[in-house]
C-alpha positions in Angstrom: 0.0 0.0 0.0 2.7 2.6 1.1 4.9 1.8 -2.1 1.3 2.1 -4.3 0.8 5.7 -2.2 4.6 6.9 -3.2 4.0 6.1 -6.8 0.7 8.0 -6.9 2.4 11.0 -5.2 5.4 10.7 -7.6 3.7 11.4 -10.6 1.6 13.8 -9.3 5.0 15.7 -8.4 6.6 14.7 -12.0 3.5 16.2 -13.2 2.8 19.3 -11.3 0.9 18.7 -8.2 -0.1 22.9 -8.4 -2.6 22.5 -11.2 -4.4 19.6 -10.0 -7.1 19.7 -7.0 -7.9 17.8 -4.1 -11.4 16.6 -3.2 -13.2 14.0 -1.2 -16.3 12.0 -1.8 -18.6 8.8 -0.7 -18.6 5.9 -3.4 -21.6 3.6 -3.3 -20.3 0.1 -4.1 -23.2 -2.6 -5.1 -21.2 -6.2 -5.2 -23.5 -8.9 -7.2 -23.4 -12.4 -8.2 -20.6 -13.4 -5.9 -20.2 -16.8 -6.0 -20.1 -18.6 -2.4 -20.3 -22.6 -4.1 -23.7 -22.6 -2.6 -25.4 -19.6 -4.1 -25.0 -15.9 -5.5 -24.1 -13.0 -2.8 -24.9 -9.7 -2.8 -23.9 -6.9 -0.8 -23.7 -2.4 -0.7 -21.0 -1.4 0.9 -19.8 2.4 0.6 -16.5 4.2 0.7 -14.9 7.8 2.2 -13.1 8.1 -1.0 -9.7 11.7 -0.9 -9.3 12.1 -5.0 -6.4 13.9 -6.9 -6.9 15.5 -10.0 -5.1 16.9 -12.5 -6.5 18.0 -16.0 -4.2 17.6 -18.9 -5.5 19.6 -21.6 -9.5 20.6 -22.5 -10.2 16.5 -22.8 -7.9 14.8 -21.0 -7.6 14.4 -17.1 -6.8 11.7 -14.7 -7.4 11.0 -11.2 -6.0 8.9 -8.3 -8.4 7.6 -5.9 -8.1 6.5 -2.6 -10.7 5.0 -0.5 -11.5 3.7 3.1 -14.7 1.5 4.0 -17.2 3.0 5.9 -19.1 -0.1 6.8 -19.9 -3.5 5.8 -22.6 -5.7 4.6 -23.9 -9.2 4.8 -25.9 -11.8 3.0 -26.7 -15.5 2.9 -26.3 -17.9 0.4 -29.1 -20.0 -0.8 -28.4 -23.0 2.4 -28.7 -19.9 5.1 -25.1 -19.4 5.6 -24.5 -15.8 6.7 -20.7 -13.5 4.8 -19.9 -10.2 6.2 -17.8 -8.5 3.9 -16.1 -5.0 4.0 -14.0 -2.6 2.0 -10.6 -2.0 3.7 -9.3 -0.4 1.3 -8.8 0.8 -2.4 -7.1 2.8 -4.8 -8.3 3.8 -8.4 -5.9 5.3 -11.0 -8.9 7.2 -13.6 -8.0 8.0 -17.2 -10.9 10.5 -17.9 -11.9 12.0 -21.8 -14.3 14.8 -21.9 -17.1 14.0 -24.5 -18.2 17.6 -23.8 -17.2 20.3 -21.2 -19.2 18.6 -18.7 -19.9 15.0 -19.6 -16.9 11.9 -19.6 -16.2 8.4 -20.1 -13.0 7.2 -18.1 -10.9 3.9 -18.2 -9.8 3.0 -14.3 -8.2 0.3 -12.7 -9.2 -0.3 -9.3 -7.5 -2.3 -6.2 -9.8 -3.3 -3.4 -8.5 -4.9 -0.1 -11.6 -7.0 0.9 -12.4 -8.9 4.3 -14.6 -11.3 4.7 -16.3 -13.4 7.8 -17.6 -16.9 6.7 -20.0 -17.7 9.4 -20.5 -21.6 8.7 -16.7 -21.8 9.1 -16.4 -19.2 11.4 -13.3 -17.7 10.2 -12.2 -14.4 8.3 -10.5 -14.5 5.3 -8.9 -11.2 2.8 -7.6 -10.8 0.1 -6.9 -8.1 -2.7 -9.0 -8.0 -5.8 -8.3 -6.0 -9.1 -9.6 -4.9 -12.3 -10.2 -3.0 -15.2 -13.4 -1.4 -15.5 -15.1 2.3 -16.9 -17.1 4.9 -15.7 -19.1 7.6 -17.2 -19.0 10.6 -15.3 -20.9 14.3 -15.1 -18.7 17.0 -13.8 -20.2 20.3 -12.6 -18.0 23.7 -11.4 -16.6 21.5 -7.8 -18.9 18.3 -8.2 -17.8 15.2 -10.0 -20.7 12.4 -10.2 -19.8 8.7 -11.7 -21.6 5.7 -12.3 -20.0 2.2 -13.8 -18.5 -1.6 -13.5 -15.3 -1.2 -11.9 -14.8 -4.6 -11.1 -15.8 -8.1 -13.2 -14.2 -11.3 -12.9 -15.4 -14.8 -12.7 -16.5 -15.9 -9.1 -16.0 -12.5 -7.5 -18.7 -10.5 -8.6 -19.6 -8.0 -10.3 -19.2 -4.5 -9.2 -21.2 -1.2 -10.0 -19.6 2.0 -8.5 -22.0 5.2 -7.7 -20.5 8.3 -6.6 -19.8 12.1 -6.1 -16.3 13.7 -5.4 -16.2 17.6 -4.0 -13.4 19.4 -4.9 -11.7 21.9 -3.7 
């Protein structure tokens, strides 16, 4: 995580960290068809998310996203067994293209650190997942709104993110 955090920073240095802006936001995070062996899952779970960006030219920006779980969320497979799971932790790296002034479609790759509590087995278990995903986003004067997958793959679900960042 530290070494992920250093890298960020660095290019945000290389890059000019004075014409960027800092903001913070809540992320909405709605985890579907995770497959437990005995049925899908399905959990919420939302995010305190601090965001850098810097804007390239009148098209291009990017942002680096770091998050923090604000709670959890359980359901039960099809048998009755009860999975907590929560967000530790994640970082997104967003490659954004203005379609208009207001209106863009962005590329991101997002690290979550996810824990889980199996209650049949009564143990915890995490683990890091990661993926490619998009977004379409509507940004207005401070406010930044964004809806899209951000995470797909196999067994672990399927990921919508919903969101607003504030910047400063």
């Amino acid at each position: 995580m530290k070494k992920i955090l250093v890298f960020i920073m660095s290019i945000a240095t290389s890059i000019g960290v004075s014409a960027g802006s800092l903001g913070v936001g809540v992320s909405m995070h709605n985890w579907s068809d995770i497959d437990s062996g005995y049925g899908d899952l399905s959990v919420n779970i939302p995010t305190l998310n601090f965001t850098y960006e810097n804007r390239l030219d009148n098209n291009l920006a990017y942002q680096a996203k770091i998050g923090f779980g604000l709670s959890d969320d359980s359901d039960n497979d099809d048998d009755g067994d009860s999975y907590e799971i929560e967000i530790n932790n994640l970082i997104q790296l967003k490659g954004m293209y203005f379609l208009s002034e207001n209106v863009y479609g962005a590329v991101t790759y997002t690290r979550f650190e996810v824990e889980a509590y199996i209650e049949y087995e009564d143990e915890s278990t995490s683990g890091t997942e990661n993926d490619f995903g998009f977004l379409l986003g509507y940004k207005l004067d401070n406010l930044d709104f964004h809806i899209g997958p951000t995470y797909s793959d196999g067994d672990a679900g399927n990921n919508i993110e919903v969101g607003f960042t504030y910047f400063f």
